[in-house]
C-alpha positions in Angstrom: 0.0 0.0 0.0 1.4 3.2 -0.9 1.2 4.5 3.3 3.2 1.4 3.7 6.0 2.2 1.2 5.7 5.8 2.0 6.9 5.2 5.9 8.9 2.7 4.6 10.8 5.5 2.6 10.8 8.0 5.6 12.1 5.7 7.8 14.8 4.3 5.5 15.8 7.4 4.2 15.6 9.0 7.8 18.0 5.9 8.9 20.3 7.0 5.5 20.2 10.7 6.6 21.7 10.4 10.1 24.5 8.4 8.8 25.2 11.0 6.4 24.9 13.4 9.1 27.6 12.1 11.1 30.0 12.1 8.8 29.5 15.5 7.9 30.0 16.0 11.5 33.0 14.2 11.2 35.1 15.6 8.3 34.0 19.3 9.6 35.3 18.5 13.2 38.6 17.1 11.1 38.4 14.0 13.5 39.9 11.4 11.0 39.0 8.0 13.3 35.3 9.4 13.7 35.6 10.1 10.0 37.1 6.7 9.3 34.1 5.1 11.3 31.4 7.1 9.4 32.3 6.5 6.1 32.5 3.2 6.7 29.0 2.8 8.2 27.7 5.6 5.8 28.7 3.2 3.1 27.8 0.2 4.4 24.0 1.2 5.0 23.6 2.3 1.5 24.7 -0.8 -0.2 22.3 -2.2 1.9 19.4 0.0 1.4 19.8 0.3 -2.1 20.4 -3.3 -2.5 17.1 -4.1 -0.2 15.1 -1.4 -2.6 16.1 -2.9 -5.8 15.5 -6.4 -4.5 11.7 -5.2 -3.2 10.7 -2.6 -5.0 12.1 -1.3 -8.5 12.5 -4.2 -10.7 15.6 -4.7 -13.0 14.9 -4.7 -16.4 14.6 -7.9 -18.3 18.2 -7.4 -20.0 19.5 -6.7 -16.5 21.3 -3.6 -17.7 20.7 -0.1 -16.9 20.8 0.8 -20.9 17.6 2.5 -22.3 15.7 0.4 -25.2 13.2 1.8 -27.3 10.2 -0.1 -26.1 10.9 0.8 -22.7 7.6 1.8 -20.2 7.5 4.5 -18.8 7.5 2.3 -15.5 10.6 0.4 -16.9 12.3 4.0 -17.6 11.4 5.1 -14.0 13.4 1.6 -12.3 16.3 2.2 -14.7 16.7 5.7 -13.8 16.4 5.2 -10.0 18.8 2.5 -10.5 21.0 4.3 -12.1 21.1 6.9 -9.2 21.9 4.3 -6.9 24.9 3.2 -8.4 25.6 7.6 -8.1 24.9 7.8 -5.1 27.0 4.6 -4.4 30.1 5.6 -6.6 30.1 9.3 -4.7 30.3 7.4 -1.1 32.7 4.8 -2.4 35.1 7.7 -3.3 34.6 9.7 -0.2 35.3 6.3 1.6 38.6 5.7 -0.5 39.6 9.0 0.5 39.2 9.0 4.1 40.6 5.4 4.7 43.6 5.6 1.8 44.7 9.2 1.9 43.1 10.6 5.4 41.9 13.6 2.7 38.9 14.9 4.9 38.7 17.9 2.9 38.7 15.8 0.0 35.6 14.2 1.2 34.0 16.9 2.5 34.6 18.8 -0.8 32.3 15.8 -2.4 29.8 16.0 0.7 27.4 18.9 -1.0 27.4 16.8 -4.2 26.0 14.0 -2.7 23.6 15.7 -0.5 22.1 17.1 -3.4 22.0 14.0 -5.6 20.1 11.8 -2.7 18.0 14.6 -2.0 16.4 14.9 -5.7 16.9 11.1 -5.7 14.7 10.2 -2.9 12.0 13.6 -3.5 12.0 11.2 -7.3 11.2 8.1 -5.5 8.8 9.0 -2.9 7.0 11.0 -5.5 7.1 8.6 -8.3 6.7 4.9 -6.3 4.6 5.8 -3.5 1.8 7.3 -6.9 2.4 4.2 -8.7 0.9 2.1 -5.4 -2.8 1.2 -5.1 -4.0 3.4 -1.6 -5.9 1.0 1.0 -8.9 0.3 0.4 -9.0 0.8 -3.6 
């Protein structure tokens, strides 16, 4: 039901959000172990929710690729693109990650912070929007 995926959403994005907010915390306070240990967990809980999203709720396309085809739905496009933004949002953590724990560069990382911020904002306002009109409310 689409209250159901909604509070999903809030509280998994929520969940996402304070981890994001710690390290932020963390490369600003130029604390490099407490920046070490929040990239980490940062990084780990979005492989996790991504991979738990895309297992439950936006379907891989047939080809398994993330490649547009010309009879692509409109619901097909929407799972590729919000795919596609996972593996964004996934590649920008993995570098901050590299650069804390390789090169201790918490400038470096917090130089990438706004970036991502502002691709898993639009990213989630997309997937609330889009997923949560796409389920059947209760009771319909």
């Amino acid at each position: 039901m689409a209250e159901d995926l909604a509070a999903f959403f809030a509280r998994e994005h929520g969940w996402i959000e304070g981890f994001m907010g710690a390290l932020l915390g963390a490369v600003s306070s130029d604390v490099e172990e407490a920046a070490r240990s929040a990239v980490a967990d940062l990084d780990d809980a979005i492989r996790r929710h991504t991979a738990d999203e895309e297992e439950r709720i936006i379907p891989a396309a047939a080809s398994g690729k993330l490649v547009a085809t010309a009879d692509e739905t409109d619901r097909e496009r929407l799972a590729r693109e919000l795919r596609l933004e996972h593996v964004q949002i996934r590649e920008v953590v993995g570098m901050m990650r590299r650069l804390i724990e390789e090169r201790g560069d918490l400038a470096g990382a917090k130089a990438l912070f706004g970036g991502l911020a502002r691709r898993w904002d639009a990213h989630v306002e997309k997937e609330v929007r889009e997923l949560t009109a796409q389920r059947p409310q209760s009771g319909r």
